[in-house]
C-alpha positions as CSV (number, residue, x, y, z in Angstrom):
1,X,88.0,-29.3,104.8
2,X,87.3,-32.3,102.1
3,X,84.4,-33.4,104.5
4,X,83.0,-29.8,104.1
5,X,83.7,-29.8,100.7
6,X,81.9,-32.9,99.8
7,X,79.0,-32.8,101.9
8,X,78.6,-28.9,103.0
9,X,78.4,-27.6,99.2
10,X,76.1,-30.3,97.9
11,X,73.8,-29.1,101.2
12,X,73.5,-26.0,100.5
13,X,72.9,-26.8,96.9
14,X,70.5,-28.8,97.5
15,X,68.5,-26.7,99.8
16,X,68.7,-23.9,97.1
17,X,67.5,-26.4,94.4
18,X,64.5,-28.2,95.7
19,X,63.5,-25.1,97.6
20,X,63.4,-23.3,93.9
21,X,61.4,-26.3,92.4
22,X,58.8,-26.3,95.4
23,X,58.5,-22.9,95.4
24,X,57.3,-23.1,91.6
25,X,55.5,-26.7,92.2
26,X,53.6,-25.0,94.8
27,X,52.8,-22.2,92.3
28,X,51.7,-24.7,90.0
29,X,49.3,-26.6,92.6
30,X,47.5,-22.8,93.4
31,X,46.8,-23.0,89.7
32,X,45.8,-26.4,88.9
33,X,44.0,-26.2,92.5
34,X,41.4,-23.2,91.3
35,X,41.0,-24.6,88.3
36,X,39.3,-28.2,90.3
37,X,37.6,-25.6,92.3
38,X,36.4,-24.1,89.3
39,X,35.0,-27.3,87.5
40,X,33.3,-28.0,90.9
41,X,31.2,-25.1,91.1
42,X,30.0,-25.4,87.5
43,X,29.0,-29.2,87.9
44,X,31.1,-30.6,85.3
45,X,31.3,-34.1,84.3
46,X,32.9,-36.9,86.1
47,X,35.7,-37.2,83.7
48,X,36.8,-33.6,83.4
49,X,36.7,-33.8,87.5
50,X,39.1,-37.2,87.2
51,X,41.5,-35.2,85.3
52,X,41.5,-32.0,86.9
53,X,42.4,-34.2,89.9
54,X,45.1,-36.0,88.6
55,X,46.7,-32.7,87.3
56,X,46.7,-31.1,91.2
57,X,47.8,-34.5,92.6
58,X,50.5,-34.8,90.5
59,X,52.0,-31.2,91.8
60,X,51.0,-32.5,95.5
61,X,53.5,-35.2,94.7
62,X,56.1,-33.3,93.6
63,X,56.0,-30.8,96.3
64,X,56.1,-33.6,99.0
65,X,59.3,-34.7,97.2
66,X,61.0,-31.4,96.9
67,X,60.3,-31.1,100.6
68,X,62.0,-34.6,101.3
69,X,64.9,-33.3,99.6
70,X,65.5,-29.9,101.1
71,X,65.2,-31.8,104.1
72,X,67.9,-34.5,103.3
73,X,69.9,-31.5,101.6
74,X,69.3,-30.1,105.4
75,X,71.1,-33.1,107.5
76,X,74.1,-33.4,104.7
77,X,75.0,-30.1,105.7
78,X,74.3,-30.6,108.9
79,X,76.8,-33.8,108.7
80,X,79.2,-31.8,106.8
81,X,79.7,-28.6,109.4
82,X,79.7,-31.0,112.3
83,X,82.4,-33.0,110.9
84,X,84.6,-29.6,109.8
85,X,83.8,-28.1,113.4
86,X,84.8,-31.5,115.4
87,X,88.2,-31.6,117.0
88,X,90.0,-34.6,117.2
């Protein structure tokens, strides 16, 4: 039951968490996305591409890491219920 406790609920936690921060990341790339899309068609300068850029990478980042996590947060619970469902 302590096994479950201490690596089940911080599982599911973190599967709930990061999920709920890539869902809004991922909102946050569409934006940032049509916005790049948006200084391309109007042939903007160089710089104002650079930064658009940087803004949509950065949100590419942090959805790759709140993916990583949910999927750590995925084989903690997955460590947890097979050590509460193991029989000695």
């Amino acid at each position: 039951m302590v096994l479950l406790l201490l690596t089940g609920l911080p599982g599911v936690a973190g599967i709930v968490i990061f999920t709920w921060l890539a869902l809004q990341d991922s909102a946050q790339l569409q934006r940032d996305y049509g916005y790049f899309t948006a200084l391309i068609e109007q042939s903007s300068t160089i710089e104002a591409l650079f930064v658009a850029e940087a803004q949509q990478n950065i949100y590419r980042l942090n959805l790759m890491r709140d993916g990583i996590f949910v999927f750590l947060s995925s084989i903690l619970l997955a460590i947890g219920l097979h050590g509460a469902t193991r029989r000695y």
